[in-house]
DODO-498358 format. One record per residue (C-alpha): x, y, z. Coordinates in steps of 0.1 Angstrom, whole numbers, plus 5000, padded with zeros to 4 digits. Layout:
r X->X	Y->Y	Z->Z
...
***
This chain:
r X->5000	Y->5000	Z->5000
r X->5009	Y->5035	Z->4991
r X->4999	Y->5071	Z->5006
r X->4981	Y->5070	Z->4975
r X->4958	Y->5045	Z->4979
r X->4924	Y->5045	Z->4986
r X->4909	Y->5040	Z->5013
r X->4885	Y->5015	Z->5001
r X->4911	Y->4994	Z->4987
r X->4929	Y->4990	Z->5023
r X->4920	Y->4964	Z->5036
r X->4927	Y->4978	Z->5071
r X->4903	Y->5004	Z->5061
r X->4875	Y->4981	Z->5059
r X->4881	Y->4968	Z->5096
r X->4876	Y->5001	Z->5110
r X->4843	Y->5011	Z->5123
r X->4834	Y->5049	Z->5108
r X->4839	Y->5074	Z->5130
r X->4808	Y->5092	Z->5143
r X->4807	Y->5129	Z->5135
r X->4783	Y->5137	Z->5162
r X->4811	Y->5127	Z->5190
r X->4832	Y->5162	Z->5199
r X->4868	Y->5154	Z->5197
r X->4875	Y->5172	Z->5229
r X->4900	Y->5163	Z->5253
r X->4889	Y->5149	Z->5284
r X->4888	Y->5179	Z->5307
r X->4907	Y->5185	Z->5341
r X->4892	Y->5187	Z->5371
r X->4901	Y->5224	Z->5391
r X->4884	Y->5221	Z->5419
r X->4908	Y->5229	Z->5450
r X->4897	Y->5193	Z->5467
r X->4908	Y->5177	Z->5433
r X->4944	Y->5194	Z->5439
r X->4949	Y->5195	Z->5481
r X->4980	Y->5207	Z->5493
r X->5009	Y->5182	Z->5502
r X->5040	Y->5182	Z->5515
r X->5060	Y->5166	Z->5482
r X->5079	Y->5197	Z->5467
r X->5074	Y->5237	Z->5473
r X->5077	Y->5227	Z->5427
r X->5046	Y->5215	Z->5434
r X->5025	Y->5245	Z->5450
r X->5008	Y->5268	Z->5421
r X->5022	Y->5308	Z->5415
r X->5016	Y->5334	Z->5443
r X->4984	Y->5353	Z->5431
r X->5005	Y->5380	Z->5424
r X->5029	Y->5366	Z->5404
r X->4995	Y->5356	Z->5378
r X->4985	Y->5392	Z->5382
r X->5023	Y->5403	Z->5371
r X->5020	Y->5382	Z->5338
r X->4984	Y->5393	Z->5332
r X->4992	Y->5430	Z->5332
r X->5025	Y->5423	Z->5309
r X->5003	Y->5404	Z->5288
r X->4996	Y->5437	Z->5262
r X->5005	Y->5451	Z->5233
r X->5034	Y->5442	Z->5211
r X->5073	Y->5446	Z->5230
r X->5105	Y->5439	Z->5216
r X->5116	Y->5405	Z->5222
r X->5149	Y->5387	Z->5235
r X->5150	Y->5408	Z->5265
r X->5142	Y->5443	Z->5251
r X->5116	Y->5454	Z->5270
r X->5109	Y->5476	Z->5300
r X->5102	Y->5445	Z->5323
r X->5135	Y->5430	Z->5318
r X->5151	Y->5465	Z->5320
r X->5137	Y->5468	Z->5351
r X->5143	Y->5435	Z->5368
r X->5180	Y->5446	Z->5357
r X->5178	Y->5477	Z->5380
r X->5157	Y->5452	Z->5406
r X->5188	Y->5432	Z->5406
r X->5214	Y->5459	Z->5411
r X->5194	Y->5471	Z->5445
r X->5197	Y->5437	Z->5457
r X->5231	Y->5427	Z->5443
r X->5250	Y->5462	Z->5441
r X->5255	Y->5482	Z->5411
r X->5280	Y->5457	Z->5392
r X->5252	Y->5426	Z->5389
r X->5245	Y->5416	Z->5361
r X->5214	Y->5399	Z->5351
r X->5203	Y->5371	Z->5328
r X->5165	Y->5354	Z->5329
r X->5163	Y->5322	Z->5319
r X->5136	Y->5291	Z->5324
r X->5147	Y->5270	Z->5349
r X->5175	Y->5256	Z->5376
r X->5191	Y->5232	Z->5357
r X->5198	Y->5257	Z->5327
r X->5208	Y->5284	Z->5355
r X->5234	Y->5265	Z->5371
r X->5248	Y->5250	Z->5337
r X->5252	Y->5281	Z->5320
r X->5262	Y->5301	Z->5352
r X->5288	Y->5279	Z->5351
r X->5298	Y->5273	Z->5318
r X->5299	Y->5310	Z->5313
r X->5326	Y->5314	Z->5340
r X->5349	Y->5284	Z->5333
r X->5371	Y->5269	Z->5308
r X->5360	Y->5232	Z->5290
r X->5388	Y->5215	Z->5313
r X->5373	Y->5228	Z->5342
r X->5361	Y->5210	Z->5373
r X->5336	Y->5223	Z->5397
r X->5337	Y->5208	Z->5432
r X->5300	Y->5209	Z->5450
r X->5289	Y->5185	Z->5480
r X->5280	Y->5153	Z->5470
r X->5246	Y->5160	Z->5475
r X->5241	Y->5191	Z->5456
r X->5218	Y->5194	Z->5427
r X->5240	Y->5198	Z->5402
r X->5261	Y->5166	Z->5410
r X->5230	Y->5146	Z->5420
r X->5199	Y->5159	Z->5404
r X->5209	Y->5171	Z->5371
r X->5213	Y->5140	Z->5349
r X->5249	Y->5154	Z->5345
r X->5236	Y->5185	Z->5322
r X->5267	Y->5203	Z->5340
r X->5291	Y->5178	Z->5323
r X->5270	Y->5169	Z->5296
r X->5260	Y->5204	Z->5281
r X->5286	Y->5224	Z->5298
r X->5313	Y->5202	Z->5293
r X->5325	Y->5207	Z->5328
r X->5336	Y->5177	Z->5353
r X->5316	Y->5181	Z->5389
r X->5336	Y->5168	Z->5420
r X->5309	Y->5154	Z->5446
r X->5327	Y->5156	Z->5479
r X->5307	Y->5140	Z->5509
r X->5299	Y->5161	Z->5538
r X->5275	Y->5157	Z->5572
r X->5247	Y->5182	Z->5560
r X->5251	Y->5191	Z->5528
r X->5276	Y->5219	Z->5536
r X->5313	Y->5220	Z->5519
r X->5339	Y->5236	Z->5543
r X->5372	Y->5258	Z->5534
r X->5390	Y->5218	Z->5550
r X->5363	Y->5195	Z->5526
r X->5375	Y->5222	Z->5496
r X->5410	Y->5218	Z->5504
r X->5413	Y->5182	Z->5504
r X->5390	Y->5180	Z->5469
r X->5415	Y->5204	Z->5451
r X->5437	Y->5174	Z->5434
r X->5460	Y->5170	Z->5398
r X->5463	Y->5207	Z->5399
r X->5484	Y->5219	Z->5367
r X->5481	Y->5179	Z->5356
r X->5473	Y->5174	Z->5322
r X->5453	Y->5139	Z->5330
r X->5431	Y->5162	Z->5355
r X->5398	Y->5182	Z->5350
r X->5413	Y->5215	Z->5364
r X->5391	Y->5225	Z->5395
r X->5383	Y->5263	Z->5389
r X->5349	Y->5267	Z->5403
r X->5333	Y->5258	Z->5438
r X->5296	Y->5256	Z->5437
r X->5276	Y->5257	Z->5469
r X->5236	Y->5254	Z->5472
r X->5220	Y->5283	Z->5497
r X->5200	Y->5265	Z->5516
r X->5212	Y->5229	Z->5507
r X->5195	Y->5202	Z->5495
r X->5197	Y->5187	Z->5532
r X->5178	Y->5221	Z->5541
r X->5207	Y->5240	Z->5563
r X->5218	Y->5270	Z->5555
r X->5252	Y->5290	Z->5556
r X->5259	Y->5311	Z->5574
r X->5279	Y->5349	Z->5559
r X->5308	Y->5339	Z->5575
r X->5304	Y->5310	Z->5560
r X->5305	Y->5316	Z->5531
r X->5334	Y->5343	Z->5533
r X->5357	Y->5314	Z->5546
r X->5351	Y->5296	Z->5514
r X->5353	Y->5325	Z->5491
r X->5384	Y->5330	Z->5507
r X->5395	Y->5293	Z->5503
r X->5379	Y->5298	Z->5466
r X->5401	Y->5326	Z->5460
r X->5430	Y->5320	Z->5473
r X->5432	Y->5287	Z->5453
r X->5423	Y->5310	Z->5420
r X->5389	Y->5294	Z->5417
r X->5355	Y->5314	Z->5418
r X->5325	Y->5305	Z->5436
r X->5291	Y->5297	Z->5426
r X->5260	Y->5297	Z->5444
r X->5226	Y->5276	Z->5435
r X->5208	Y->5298	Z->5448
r X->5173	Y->5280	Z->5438
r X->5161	Y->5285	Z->5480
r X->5181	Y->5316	Z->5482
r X->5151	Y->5336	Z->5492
r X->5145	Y->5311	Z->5522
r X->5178	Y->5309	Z->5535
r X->5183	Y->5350	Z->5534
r X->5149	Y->5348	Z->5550
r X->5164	Y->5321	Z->5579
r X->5190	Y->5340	Z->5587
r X->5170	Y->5376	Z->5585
r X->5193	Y->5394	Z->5558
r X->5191	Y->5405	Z->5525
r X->5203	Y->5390	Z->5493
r X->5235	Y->5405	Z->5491
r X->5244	Y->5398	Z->5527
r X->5248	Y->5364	Z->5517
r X->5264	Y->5366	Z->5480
r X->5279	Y->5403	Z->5471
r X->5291	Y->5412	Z->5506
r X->5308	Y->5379	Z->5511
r X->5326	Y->5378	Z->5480
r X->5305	Y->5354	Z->5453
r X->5309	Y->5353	Z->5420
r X->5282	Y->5341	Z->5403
r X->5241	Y->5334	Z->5416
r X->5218	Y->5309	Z->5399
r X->5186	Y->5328	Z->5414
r X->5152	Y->5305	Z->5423
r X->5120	Y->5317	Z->5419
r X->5096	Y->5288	Z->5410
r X->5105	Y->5276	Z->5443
r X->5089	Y->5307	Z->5457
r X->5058	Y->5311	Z->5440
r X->5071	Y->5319	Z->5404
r X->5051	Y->5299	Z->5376
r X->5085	Y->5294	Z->5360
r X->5114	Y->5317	Z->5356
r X->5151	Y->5319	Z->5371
r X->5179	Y->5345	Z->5370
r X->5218	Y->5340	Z->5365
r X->5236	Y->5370	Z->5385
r X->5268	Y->5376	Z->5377
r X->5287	Y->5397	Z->5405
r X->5321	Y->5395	Z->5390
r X->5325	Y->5419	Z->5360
r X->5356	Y->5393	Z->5351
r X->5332	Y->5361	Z->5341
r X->5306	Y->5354	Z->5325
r X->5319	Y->5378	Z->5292
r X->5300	Y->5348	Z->5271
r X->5269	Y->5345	Z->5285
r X->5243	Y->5360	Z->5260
r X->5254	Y->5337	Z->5236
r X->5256	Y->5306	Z->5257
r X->5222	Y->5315	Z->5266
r X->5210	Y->5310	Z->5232
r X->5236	Y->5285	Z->5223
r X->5220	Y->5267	Z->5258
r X->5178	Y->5267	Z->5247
r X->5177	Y->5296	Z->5275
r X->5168	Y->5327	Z->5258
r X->5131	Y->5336	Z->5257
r X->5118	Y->5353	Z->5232
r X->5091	Y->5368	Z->5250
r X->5114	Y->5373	Z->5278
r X->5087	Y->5398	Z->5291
r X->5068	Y->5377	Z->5314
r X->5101	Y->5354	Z->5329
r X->5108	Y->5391	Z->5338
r X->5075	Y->5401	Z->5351
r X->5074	Y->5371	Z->5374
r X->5110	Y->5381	Z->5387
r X->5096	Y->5416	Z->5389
r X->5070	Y->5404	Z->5413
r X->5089	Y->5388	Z->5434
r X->5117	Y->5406	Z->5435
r X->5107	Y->5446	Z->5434
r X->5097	Y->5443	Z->5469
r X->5092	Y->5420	Z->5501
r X->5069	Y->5392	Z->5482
r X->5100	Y->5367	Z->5481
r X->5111	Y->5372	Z->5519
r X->5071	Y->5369	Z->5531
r X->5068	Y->5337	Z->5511
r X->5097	Y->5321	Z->5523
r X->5095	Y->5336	Z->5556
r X->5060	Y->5319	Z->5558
r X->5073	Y->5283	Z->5540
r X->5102	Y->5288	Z->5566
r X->5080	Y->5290	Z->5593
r X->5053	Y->5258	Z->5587
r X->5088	Y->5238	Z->5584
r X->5094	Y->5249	Z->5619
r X->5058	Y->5243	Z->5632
r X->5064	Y->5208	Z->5613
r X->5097	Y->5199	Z->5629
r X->5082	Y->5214	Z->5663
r X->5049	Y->5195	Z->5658
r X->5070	Y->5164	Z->5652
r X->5094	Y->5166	Z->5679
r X->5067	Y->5169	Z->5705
r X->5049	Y->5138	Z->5692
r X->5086	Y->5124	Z->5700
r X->5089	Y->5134	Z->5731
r X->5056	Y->5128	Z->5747
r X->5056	Y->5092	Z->5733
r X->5029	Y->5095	Z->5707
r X->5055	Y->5088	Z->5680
r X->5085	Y->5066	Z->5693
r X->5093	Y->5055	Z->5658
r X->5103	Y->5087	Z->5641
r X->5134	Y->5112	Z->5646
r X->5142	Y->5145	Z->5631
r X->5175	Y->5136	Z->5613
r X->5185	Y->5173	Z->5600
r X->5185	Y->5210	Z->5614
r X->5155	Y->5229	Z->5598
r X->5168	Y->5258	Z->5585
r X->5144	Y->5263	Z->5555
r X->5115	Y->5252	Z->5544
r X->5119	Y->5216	Z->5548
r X->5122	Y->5189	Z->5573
r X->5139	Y->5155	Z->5568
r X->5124	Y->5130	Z->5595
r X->5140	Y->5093	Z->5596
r X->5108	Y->5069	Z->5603
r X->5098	Y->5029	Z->5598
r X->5091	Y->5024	Z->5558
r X->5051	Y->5013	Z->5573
r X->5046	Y->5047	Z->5587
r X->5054	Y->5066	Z->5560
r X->5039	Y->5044	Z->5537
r X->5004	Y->5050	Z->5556
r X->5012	Y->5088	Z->5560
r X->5015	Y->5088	Z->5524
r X->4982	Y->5077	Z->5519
r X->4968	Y->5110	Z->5531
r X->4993	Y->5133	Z->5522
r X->5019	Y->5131	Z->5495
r X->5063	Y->5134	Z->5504
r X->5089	Y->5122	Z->5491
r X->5114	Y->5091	Z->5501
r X->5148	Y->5105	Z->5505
r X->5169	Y->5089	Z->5480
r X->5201	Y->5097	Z->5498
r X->5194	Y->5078	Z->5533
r X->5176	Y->5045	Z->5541
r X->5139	Y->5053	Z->5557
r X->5141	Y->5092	Z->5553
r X->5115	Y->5109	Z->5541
r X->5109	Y->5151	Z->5527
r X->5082	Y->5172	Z->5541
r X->5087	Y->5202	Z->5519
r X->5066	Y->5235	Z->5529
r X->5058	Y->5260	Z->5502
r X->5042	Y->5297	Z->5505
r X->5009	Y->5285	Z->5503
r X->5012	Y->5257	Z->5532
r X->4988	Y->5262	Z->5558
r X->4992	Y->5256	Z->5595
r X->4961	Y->5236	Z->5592
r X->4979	Y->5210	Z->5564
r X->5012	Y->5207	Z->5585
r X->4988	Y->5199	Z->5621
r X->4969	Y->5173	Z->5599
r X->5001	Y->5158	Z->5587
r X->5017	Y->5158	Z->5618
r X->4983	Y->5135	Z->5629
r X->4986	Y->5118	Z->5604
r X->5022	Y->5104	Z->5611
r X->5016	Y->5102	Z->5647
r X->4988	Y->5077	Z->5638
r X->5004	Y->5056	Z->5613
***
């Protein structure tokens, strides 16, 4: 049989049963009620956009703009940047994480470059190796308690310096908070600048939680990258109520020289860059990012108190709080059963990274309500 042929001479054809006109080809619709969609506890990914991050794309939603960055959102989410950063940030939208922290990284670094990270840090665990993949760069996972690299954990993962059968390492990467959910600390991260420095590497922070860790620690932005001598941010926001739209900040005027083109060269550039902006815009160009993570921060902390009381009034033997809380997210070590009952009410993830550890992950819509019902939940599985 040929394209050509009809369709009464294929003998498939005649199998068929005709298809009734009068039936709609519609898609099967999706349910939007709020009880269809109830809040859990799996990712703050999974939690909708702030209210007022919709309104921001509604208004920017008119007219014609230029594209690629050209209009007076972006422009403005570039002088955004520079209150929270200092007058030498500069600033790149992009989609998501993964692209952030790949070409944050790429723009800064040579192609024999190595970036060392903990071991448990998105872009050496949760990635599918885009870093080395698409940026060509080697990531060294060195282990470490809680997530947290050290100027000593740096030290002893700079190896085969100057050797030609050696990735080069030229880049430290941390994640503010961590994926274990603690947070660093300024001085902190000034001893591993420092370290970073000294050594003639820069330093990179995934910043995808950056709002909630400034937020923990009750400081701005720049407290915890400009002041304390980073290089280069990968900024969050769909982590904090954006719909979906991420930053690259570049603090040193020396890197990133590439970065417009490895944007596009990357699948990064929007060309209606307007409403990444306008998201940024509203959560940026005023205190919506600190009150949202301030508020996620803060059910994590009713969560882990909640928990622990359970613990210590013998109403939960079984379970133990295995990480400080210093975000929005809590990291409890309990029998597989229990969590396998609690999960029948409320969704969470199973840690991949420790036997019988489980996520709860608060977002800025998490209600004090959920995290009591989840905390009865676990106490009576």
């Amino acid at each position: 049989m040929n394209d050509q042929t009809p369709l009464s001479q294929n003998p498939q054809a005649d199998q068929t049963t005709p298809l009734d006109q009068s039936t709609p080809l519609n898609p099967p619709t999706v349910d939007t009620s709020p009880a269809a969609h109830p809040r859990n506890f799996g990712s703050d990914n999974w939690a909708g956009a702030h209210p007022e991050v919709i309104t921001a794309i509604t208004q920017a939603n008119v007219g014609h703009t230029p594209g690629y960055g050209g209009d007076p959102w972006t422009a403005r989410f570039g002088e955004v940047m520079k209150g929270h950063f200092g007058p030498s940030a500069q600033t790149f939208p992009v989609f998501n994480g993964t692209g952030a922290n790949v070409l944050a990284l790429q723009s800064a670094l040579p192609r024999w470059a190595a970036v060392i990270t903990a071991a448990s840090a998105h872009i050496n665990y949760d990635e599918t190796g885009a870093p080395e993949k698409v940026g060509g760069l080697k990531v060294i996972g060195a282990p470490t308690p809680d997530g947290k690299l050290t100027p000593e954990i740096i030290n002893g993962a700079v190896l085969g310096r100057g050797n030609e059968h050696n990735a080069q390492p030229l880049a430290v990467s941390i994640s503010q908070s961590t994926e274990w959910g603690t947070t660093y600390t300024p001085d902190e991260i000034r001893a591993i600048a420092d370290t970073a420095h000294g050594l003639d590497m820069i330093l990179h922070v995934d910043g995808s939680r950056l709002g909630n860790a400034a937020a923990y620690l009750g400081t701005g932005l720049g407290a915890i990258t400009t002041d304390v001598g980073v290089d280069i941010i990968s900024l969050g926001g769909t982590k904090n109520g954006l719909l979906g739209a991420e930053a690259i900040v570049v603090l040193n005027p020396d890197i990133g020289q590439g970065m417009k083109f490895l944007r596009k060269m990357n699948l990064q550039l929007s060309s209606k860059m307007r409403f990444l902006s306008a998201q940024l815009n509203a959560l940026y160009d005023g205190d919506l990012w600190s009150t949202s993570a301030n508020h996620a921060n803060s059910m994590a902390r009713r969560l882990a108190d909640g928990l622990a009381e359970a613990v210590s009034t013998g109403h939960a033997p079984d379970i133990s709080i295995v990480a400080k809380t210093e975000s929005n997210v809590v990291f409890v070590h309990m029998p597989e059963e229990v969590a396998a009952r609690a999960q029948q009410k409320f969704a969470f993830a199973n840690w991949p990274m420790a036997e019988n550890v489980v996520r709860l992950m608060c977002a800025f819509d998490t209600t004090a309500e959920d995290v009591d019902a989840l905390i009865e939940a676990i106490v009576e599985s």
